[in-house]
N, C-alpha and C positions, 0 to 999 in steps of 0.2 A: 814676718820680717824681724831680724835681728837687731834689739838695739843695747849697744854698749855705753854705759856712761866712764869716761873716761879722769879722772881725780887725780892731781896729784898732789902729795901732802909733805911737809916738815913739820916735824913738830907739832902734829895734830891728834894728838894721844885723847887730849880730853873729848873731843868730837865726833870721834872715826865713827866708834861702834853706833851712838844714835842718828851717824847720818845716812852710813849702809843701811839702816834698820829704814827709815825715811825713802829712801831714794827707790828702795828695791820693794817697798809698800805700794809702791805704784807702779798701777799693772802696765805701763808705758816701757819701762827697763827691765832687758834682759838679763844684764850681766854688770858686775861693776870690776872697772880695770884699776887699781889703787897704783899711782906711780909713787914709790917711797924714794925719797933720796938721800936714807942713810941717815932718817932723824934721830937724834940723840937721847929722846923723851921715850921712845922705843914704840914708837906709832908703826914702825913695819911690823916689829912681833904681833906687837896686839892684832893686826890685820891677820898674820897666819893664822892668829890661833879662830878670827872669824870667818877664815875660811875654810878650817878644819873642821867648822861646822856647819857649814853654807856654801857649795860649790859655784853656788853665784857672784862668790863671792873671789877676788883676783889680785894678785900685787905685784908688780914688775919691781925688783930692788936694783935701785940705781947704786954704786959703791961710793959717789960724791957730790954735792949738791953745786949744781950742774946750770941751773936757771931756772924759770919756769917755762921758756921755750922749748930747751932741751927735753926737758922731762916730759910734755906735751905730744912733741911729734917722735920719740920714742912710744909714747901709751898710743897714739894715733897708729903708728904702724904695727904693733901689738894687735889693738885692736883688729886692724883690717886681714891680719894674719890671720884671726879667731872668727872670724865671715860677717863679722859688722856690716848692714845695712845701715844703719843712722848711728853716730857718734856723738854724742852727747859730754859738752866738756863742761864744768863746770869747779866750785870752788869746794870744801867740806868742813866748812866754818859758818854754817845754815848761812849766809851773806844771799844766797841763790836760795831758792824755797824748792824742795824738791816738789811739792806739788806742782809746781808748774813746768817740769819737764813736761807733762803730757802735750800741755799747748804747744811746746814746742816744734815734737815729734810732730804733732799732726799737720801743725804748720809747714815742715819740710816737705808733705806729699806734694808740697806745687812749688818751692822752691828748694834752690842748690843748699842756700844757707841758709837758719835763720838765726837771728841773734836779739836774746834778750836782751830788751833795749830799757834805762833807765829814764830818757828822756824821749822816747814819744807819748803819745797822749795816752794817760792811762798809768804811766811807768812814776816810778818817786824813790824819793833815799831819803826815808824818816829818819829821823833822828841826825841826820848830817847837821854839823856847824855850818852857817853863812860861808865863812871862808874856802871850804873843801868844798861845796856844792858849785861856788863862784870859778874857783880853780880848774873844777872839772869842766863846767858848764863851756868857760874862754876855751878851753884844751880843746874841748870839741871841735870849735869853730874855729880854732886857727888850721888843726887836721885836715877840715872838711874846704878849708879857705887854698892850703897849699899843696892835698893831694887830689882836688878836686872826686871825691869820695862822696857820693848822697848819703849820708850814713849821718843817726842823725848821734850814735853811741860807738862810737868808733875804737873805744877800747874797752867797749863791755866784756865780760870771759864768760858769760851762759852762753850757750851757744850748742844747736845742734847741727852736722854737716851729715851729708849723703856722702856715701860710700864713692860716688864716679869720683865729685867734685874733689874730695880730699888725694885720692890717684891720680885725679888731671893737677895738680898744684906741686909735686915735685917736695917731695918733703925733706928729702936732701940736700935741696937746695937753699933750704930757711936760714937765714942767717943772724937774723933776733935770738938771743939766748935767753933773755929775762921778760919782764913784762912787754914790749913792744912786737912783741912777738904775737900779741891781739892785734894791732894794726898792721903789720905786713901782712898776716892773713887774709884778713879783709880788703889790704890792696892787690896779693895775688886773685884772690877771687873776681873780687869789680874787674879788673881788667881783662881777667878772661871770658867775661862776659856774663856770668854765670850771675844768675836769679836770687836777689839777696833779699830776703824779708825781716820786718825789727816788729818786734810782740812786745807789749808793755810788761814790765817784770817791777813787783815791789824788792827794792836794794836794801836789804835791813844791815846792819851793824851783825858783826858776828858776834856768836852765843857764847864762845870763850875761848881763852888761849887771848895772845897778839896777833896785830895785823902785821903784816910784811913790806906794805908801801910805808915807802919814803918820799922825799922830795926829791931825789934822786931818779926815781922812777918818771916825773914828769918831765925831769930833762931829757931824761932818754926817748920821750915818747916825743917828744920835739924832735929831737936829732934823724929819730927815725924817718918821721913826716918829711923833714927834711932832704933826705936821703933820696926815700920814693921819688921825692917829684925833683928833686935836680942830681942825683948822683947817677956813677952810668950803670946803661943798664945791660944786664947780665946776656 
């Protein structure tokens, strides 16, 4: 079975080479898909040049920084082009611990999705300040409140998908471009009925460079929630 982990990066020059070096250390992934979108720190060369040495190694160059949705179900249909059995998506800012792809993979043999979950038992975000863990924590429950979603991390981004599941969801039709583009996923999926499992994942603070969330992003993920459960449907 084929599995691709799927990445997309800005700006993550300081990171790349020891997270490919990480990710592809475990015998779980096949292949790593880098979605570059044209970072300015020059994180897509550095990828050529480690893939000029490691054919497992991959970079799709996006020409503009496009969202993290966009970039996503571009590497997602990349992916399924290159015969991906499991797509593994995740971040390259160690935030996700490559060690625990494997759990995940193995996890999909009996579900459609699974998704590294921050908050079921087992799961934590050391080093978080009170205020962002509070923020996060209400986010969840108002998601799970208005799109009625069992989900108990509803915008977590580890995440591995089986090949059917991401072909039955219409990737076309996504219409999140940034970060909320975690939660319509996860409400195309629930609704189609499809088999969702949450594995505890330790959420560390990334090893360097900047993060990319703002407070902006949790409006959007409101709006979203939003959206799902009272806008019309397509």
């Amino acid at each position: 079975m084929k599995t691709i982990a799927v990445i997309p990066t800005y700006n993550e020059k300081e990171n790349v080479e020891a997270f490919a070096r990480a990710v592809l250390s475990t015998a779980a992934v096949s292949e790593i898909l880098f979605v570059d979108d044209n970072s300015p720190d020059g994180t897509g060369e550095l990828i050529d040049r480690l893939s000029a040495e490691d054919q497992r190694i991959g970079c799709l160059h996006r020409p503009n920084k496009e969202g993290l949705g966009r970039a996503y179900v571009a590497g997602f249909k990349r992916a399924l082009e290159m015969g991906a059995d499991f797509i593994v998506q995740m971040d390259a800012d160690f935030s996700h611990d490559p060690a625990d792809i494997v759990r995940l993979v193995a996890a999909a043999d009996s579900a459609d999705l699974v998704i590294g979950s921050r908050y079921v038992k087992g799961g934590s975000t050391p080093g978080w300040p009170f205020k962002r863990r509070l923020i996060s924590r209400l986010g969840g429950i108002f998601i799970r409140t208005v799109t009625g979603m069992p989900i108990k991390d509803p915008t977590g981004g580890f995440r591995c998908w089986r090949r059917d599941t991401l072909l039955a969801l219409d990737l076309d039709s996504v219409e999140s471009a940034g970060y909320s583009f975690q939660l319509e996923m996860n409400h195309r999926a629930w609704k189609r009925g499809c088999k969702i499992a949450e594995i505890p994942i330790r959420f560390a603070e990334r090893a360097a460079g900047y993060s990319k969330i703002t407070a902006g992003i949790a409006v959007e993920s409101v709006k979203i929630a939003l959206r799902l459960r009272f806008g019309r449907k397509r």
